[in-house]
N, C-alpha and C positions, 0 to 999 in steps of 0.2 A: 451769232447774235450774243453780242455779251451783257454783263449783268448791267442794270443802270446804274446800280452805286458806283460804278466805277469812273462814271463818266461826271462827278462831283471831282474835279480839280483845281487848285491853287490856282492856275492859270489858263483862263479861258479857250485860250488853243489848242491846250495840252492836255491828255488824259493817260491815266496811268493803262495798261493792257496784258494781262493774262493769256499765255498759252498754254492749252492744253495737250497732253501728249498720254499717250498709251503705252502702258510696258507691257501689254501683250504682243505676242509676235502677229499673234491672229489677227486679221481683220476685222476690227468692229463690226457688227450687225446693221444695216440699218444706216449706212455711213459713218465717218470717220468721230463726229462731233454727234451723229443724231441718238445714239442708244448713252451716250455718257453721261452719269452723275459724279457732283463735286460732293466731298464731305464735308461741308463746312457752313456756316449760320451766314458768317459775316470775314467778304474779304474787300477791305475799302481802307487804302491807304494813299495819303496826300506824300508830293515831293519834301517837307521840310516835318511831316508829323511820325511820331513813331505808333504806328495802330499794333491793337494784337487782340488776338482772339483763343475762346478755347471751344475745346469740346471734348464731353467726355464719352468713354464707351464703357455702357453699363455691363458689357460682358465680362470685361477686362481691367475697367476703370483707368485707361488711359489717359492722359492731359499733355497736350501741346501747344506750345506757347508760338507762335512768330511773330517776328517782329521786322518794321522796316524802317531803315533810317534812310534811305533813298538810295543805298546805295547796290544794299545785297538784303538779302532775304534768308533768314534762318531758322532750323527749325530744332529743335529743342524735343526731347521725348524722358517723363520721369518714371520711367521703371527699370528694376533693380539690374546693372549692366548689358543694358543692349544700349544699344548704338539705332540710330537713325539709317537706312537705307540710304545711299546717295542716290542724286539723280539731277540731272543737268538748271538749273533754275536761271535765267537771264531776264533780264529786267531790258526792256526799251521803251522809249517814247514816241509816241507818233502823233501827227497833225491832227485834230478833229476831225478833220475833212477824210482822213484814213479811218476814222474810227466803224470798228462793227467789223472790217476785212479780219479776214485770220488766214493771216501767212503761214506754209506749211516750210519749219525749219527743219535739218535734221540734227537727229541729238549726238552727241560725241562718243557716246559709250550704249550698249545694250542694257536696257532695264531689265532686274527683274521680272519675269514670269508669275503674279500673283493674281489669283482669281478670286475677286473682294465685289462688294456692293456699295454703294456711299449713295450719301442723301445728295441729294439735288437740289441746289441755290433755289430759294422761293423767288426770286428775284429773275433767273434766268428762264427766258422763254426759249423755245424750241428744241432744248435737250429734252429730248422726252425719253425716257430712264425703262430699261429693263431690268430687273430684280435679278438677274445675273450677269454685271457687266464689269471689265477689265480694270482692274486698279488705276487710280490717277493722277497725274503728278500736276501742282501749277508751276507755270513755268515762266518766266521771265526773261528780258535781256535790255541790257544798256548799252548802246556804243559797240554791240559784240561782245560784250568782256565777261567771260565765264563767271560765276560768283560757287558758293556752296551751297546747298539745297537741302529740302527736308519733303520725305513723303508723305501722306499722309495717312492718317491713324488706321489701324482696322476698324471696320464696320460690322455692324452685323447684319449675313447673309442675307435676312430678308427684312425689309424695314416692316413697320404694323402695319402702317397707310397699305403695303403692295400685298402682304397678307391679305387682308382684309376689304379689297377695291372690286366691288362687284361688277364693274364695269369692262374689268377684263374677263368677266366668265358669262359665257354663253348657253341656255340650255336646250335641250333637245328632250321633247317631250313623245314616247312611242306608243303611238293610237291603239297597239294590237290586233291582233289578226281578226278569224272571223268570228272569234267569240262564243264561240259550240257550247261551253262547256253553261253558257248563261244562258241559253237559248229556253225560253221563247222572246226574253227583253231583247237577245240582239236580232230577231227576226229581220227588222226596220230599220236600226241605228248600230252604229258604233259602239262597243265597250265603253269608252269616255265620254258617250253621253247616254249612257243611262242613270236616268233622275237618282237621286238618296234624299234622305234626312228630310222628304217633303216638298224640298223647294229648289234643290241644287242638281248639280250633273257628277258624274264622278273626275271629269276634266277639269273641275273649278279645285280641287284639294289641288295638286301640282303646283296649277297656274298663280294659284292664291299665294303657297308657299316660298314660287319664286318673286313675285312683286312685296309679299311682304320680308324677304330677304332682300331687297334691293336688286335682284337680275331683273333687267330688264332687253335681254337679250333673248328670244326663245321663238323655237321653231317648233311647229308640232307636226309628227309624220303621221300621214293619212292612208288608208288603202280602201276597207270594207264597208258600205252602209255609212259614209261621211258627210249626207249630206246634211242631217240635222245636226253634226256635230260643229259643220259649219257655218251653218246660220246660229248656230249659239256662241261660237267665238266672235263673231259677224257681231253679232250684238251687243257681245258682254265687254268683248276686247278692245275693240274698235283696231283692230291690227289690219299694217299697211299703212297707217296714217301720220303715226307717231307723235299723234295730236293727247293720247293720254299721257304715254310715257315721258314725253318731250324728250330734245335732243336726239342721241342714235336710238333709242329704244322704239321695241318696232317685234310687234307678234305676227310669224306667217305662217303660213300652214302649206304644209311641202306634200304634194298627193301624189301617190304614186303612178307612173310614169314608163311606157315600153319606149327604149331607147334603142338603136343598133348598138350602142357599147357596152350593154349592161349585159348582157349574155349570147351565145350565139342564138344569133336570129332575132336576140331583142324580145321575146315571147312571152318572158317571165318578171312577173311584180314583183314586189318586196318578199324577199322568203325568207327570212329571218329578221331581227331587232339586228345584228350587224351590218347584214347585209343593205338595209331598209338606210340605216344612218352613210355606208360608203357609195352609195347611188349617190349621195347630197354631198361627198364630203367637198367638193371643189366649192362647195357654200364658204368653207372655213380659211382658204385660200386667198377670197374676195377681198376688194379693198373696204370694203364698210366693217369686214370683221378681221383688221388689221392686228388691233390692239386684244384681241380674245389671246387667251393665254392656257384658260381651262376651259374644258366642256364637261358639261355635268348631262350625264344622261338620265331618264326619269322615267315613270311607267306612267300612264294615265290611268289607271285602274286599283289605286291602291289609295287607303283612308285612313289618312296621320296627319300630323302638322310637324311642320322639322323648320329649323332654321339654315338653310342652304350654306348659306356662307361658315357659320361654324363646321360645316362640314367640310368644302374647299379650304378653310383656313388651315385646319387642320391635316389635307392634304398637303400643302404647299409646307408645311412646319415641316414634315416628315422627309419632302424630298423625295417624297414618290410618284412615279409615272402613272399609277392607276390607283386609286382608293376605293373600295368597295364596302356600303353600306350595309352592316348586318345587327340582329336580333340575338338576344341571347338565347335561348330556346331551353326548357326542362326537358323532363327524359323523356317525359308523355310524348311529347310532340317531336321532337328530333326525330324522327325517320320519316316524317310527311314534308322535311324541307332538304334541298341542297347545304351542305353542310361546308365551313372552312376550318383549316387546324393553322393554328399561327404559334412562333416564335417567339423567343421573350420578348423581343423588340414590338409586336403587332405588325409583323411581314405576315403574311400569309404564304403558305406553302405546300399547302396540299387543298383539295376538292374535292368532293365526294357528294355525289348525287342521290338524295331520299336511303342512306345505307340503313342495313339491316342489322343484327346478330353481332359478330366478331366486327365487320367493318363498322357499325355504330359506336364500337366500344371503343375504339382508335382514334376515333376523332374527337374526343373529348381533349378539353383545353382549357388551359388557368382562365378564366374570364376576368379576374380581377387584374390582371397585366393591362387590359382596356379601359377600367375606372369604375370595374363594380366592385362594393364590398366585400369581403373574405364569405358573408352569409349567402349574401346575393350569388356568389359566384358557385357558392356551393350546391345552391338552388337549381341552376343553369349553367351545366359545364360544358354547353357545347352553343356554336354562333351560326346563326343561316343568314345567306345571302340577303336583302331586300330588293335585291333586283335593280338598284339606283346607284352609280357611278360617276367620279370624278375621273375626267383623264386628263393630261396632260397635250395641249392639242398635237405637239409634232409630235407623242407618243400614239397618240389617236392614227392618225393620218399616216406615219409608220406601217403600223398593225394591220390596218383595213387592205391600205394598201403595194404594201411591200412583203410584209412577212406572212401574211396569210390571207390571200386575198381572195382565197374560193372561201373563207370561213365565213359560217352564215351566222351564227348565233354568238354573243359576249360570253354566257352564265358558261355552258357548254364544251366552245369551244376553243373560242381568244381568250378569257382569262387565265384557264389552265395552265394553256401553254407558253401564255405571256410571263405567269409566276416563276416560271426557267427561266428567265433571260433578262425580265424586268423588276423592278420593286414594286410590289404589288401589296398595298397595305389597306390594314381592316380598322373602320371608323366604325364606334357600337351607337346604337340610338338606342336607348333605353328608355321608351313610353310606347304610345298606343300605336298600332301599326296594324293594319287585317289589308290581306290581298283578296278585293272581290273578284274571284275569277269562276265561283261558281251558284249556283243558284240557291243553294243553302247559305253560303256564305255571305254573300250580299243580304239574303233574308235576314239571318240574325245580327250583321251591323247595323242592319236598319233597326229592329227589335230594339237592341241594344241604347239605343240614343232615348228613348224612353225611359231606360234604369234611374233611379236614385241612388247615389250619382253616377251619370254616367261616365260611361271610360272617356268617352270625347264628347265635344263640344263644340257645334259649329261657331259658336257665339263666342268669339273672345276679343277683347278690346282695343288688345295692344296688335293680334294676326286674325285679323277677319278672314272669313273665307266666301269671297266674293261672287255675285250669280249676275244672271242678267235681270236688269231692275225693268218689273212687269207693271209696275203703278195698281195693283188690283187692292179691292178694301179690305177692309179687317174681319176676318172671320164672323160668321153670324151663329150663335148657338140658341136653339130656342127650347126653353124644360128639358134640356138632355144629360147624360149622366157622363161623363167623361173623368177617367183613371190614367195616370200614367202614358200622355199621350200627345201626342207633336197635330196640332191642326196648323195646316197654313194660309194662310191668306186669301183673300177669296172665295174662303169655303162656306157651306149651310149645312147647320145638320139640324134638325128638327124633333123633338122626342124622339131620342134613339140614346144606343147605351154602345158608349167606345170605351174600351179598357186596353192597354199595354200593346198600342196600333199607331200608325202612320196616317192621315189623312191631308192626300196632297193637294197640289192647287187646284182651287174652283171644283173640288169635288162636291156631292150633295148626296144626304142621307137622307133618308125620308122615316118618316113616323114610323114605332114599331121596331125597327133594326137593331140589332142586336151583333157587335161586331169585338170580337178581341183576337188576340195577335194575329193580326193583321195587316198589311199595307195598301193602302189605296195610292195608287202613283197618280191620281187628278185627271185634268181635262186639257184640253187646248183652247177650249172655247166655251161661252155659255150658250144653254136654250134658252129662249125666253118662255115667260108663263104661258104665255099663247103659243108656241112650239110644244109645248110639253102636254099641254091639253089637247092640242089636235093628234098628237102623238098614243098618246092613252087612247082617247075613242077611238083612233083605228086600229086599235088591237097591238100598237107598236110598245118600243121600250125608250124613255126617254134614257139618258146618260144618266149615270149613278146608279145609287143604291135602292134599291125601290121598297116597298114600305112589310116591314113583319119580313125582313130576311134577316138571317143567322149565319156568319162566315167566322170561320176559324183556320188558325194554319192556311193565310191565301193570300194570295196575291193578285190586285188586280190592277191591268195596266192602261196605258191611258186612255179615256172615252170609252172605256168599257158600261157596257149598259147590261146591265143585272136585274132585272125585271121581281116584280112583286114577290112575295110567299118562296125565296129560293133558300134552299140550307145547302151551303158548301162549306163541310167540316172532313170529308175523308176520312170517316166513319171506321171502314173498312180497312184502312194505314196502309191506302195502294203505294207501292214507291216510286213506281216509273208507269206513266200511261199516256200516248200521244192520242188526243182525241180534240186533234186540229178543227177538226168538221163541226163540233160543237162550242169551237171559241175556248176549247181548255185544255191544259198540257200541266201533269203531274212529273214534278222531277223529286227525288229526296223524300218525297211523303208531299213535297208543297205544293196545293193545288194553284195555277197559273191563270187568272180568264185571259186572252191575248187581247194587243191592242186593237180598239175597236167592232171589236166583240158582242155580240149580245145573246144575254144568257137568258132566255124562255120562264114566263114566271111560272110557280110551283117544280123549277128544277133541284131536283136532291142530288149531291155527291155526296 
């Protein structure tokens, strides 16, 4: 398919015609014409006109002139003695009725071997362009008759547009296992959909960050307790349909699955985050995700905003096979994370798991080589993993399954051993980041969003972070006292006093209560007045708060019903108590009421 301007001739019959040729010995990818880009704006020259064009290359500042009197074709290069590369250039003319054919000639001499990138005619359809593909010569012929020739300019490696084209990265979002260490919230649900900040799940940060990065490619892996996280994608997403996204965009959710291939006998699920992503990997093979180029791997359980692609972009600048997102960390903290030690370049080359003493001391590393301050770096001389990855898909696909193919875990085990053999480079993100993986943890990110100012932000204008839209009304307060405190939607509190607390949907406090830090994770549904009064005379507990109760340090989860005259503060600063039988579970000091629970009025913890 060649350009249209070309097909603008002096003579109705006759159209001027371009050959392209490859001076690699290799085999193009893709076919002979399908993976090749032209370097050049404008190639449109008539039989009796002299056209020319240029281009420059801002790396290099090169400028080439050709020019065609209709007979030969030349090419011209101004910098300080070199010489032009030869390479075969023949000019012919063909019937219109032949036009569009591309006859395969052969060239007289072997071309150079150069491995360059070139822009691609905006003109020309169905060269669809890989970011690493064979140098390229135009080629011409008249009558047979050999002429002189000119190659064309160096390019640089990666163009902005291929940089930057969300369209080739895919991501993979990983559900997490069984969630112990958050239990009693994961009793019921999945890690990623355990509610925050009032009105969201923890799947929507991820999902948020890839749509307001432009991926609109993502798969999320499923195993444990998935079913509400599925009806909340189900909702929020609308994936499978690709009626939001339009075009190939398209969210699915991949559940895990006993196979006969997957291990002898087939018997075993996902057992690792590597493992979980090479059960799928024939996903990446498919022809719908032909054109994927990177896969970005992600956790669902972690609470930040990041701009995806500056992260990919900056993979693909570096020319590395795996990029690995990490944190700068102070001293404090550095032995509670997986740590990496990187090179002046930002390779990364060594790992090191929660180290201690001497091994702490070894890992520390310039952090200003990454783009912090001389102070900053001073602060934080050492980088932990965030658990979120760029790969390279045939480096991906490699890995899983060629060079380590019993390896079950990325952090653990394929990185490590990957940083031998592969380029394995470290991207810093320098702002808010907390991994909710425990039940303190999550409590004080949710705390946190009450600060003046807070560290984060669900609310930003230009990267929302997106939930399923409930249509429910606007909170109702009536004479109550409220501090420092997130209500959302749908909620009633009634003479009651909230300070430095969470109150999530459709929750209801009643007269009297007395509640600070605290999270109410809401309801699924409401009682009505007459459900709540026949609920009362028979000695029952309607849902919420009920009236003259005192919670501190708690948590309570959804449709929990906490009856009249209850104080739960943990007085006592129990740290661990399972006392399932009574609707409550102490982890860290935080007392927990379980979902759908109801707590006995006049009960004291």
């Amino acid at each position: 398919a060649l350009p249209s301007a070309l097909v603008d001739s002096p003579r109705p019959s006759q159209a001027w015609v371009f050959r392209i040729v490859s001076t690699s010995e290799k085999k193009l990818p893709g076919g002979r014409f399908g993976q090749l880009r032209l370097a050049a704006d404008v190639i449109r020259s008539k039989a009796t006109d002299v056209g020319a064009f240029c281009r420059r290359d801002a790396a290099r500042t090169r400028e080439m002139e050709l020019a065609c009197d209709g007979e030969a074709v030349r090419g011209k290069q101004h910098e300080s003695n070199r010489t032009w590369r030869d390479a075969e250039v023949r000019f012919r003319r063909m019937e219109r009725s032949e036009f569009g054919r591309v006859r395969r000639e052969p060239t007289r001499r072997r071309l150079t071997k150069v491995d360059r990138t070139c822009r691609c005619l905006s003109t020309t359809k169905g060269m669809r362009g890989n970011r690493r593909t064979r140098r390229a010569v135009l080629t011409t012929c008249k009558g047979g008759e050999g002429v002189h020739a000119a190659t064309l300019a160096e390019a640089p490696t990666v163009s902005e547009e291929a940089l930057g084209n969300p369209k080739s990265v895919s991501a993979v979002i990983l559900g997490g296992g069984a969630g112990t260490r958050l239990y009693p919230l994961t009793k019921s649900r999945a890690k990623p959909a355990v509610p925050i900040g009032g009105a969201y799940r923890l799947i929507d940060v991820p999902m948020s960050n890839c749509i307001n990065s432009g991926i609109k490619k993502i798969y999320i892996l499923t195993q444990f307790n998935s079913t509400s996280l599925n009806r909340h994608l189900a909702k929020t997403y609308n994936f499978g349909s690709g009626i939001r996204f339009g075009g190939a965009g398209f969210v699915e959710v991949l559940a895990a699955t006993q196979t006969p291939e997957s291990t002898p006998g087939g018997k075993d699920w996902f057992r690792g985050t590597a493992d979980a992503v090479r059960q799928y990997s024939w996903l990446f093979t498919d022809i719908k995700n032909k054109d994927i180029e990177d896969v970005l791997i992600l956790s669902g359980d972690h609470l930040y905003r990041m701009d995806y692609m500056d992260f990919v972009r900056k993979h693909r600048e570096s020319g590395a096979g795996i990029t690995v997102g990490c944190l700068p960390i102070d001293h404090s903290r550095a032995s509670d994370f997986g740590l990496m030690k990187i090179d002046d370049t930002g390779r990364i080359i060594e790992f090191a798991e929660k180290p201690k003493g001497d091994a702490l001391e070894a890992m520390k590393v310039d952090t200003s080589i990454l783009g912090l301050s001389r102070e900053e770096a001073n602060l934080s001389p050492f980088i932990a993993s965030m658990g979120i990855y760029v790969f390279k898909k045939s480096v991906l696909l490699d890995l899983l399954m060629k060079e380590f193919p019993l390896a079950l875990d990325f952090g653990s085990e394929i990185l490590p051993a990957a940083s031998k053999t592969c380029k394995v480079q470290a991207y810093l993100f320098n702002d808010y980041w907390e991994d909710i993986g425990t039940i303190k943890s999550f409590f004080d990110a949710n705390l946190a969003l009450t600060q003046q100012p807070p560290r984060f932000e669900f609310y930003d204008p230009d990267n929302p972070i997106y939930t399923s839209p409930r249509f429910l009304p606007p909170a109702q307060i009536k004479k109550s006292h409220v501090v420092d405190s997130i209500i959302s939607h749908g909620c009633f509190l009634q003479e009651c006093s909230v300070e430095h607390s969470i109150i999530g949907l459709r929750s209801r406090v009643e007269k009297g209560a007395d509640i600070k830090d605290t999270m109410l994770i809401g309801a699924d549904y409401y009682e009505s007045k007459e459900q709540r009064i026949r609920l009362l005379e028979a000695g029952q507990v309607p849902i919420g708060v009920g009236q003259n109760c005192v919670l501190r340090n708690c948590i309570a989860d959804k449709n929990a019903r906490i009856g009249k005259d209850c104080v739960i503060v943990n007085k006592d600063g129990v740290e661990e108590a399972n006392r399932e039988d009574e609707g409550l579970y102490i982890r860290s000091g935080i007392v927990t009421v379980l979902r759908n629970a109801t707590v006995l009025p006049g009960t004291v913890i």
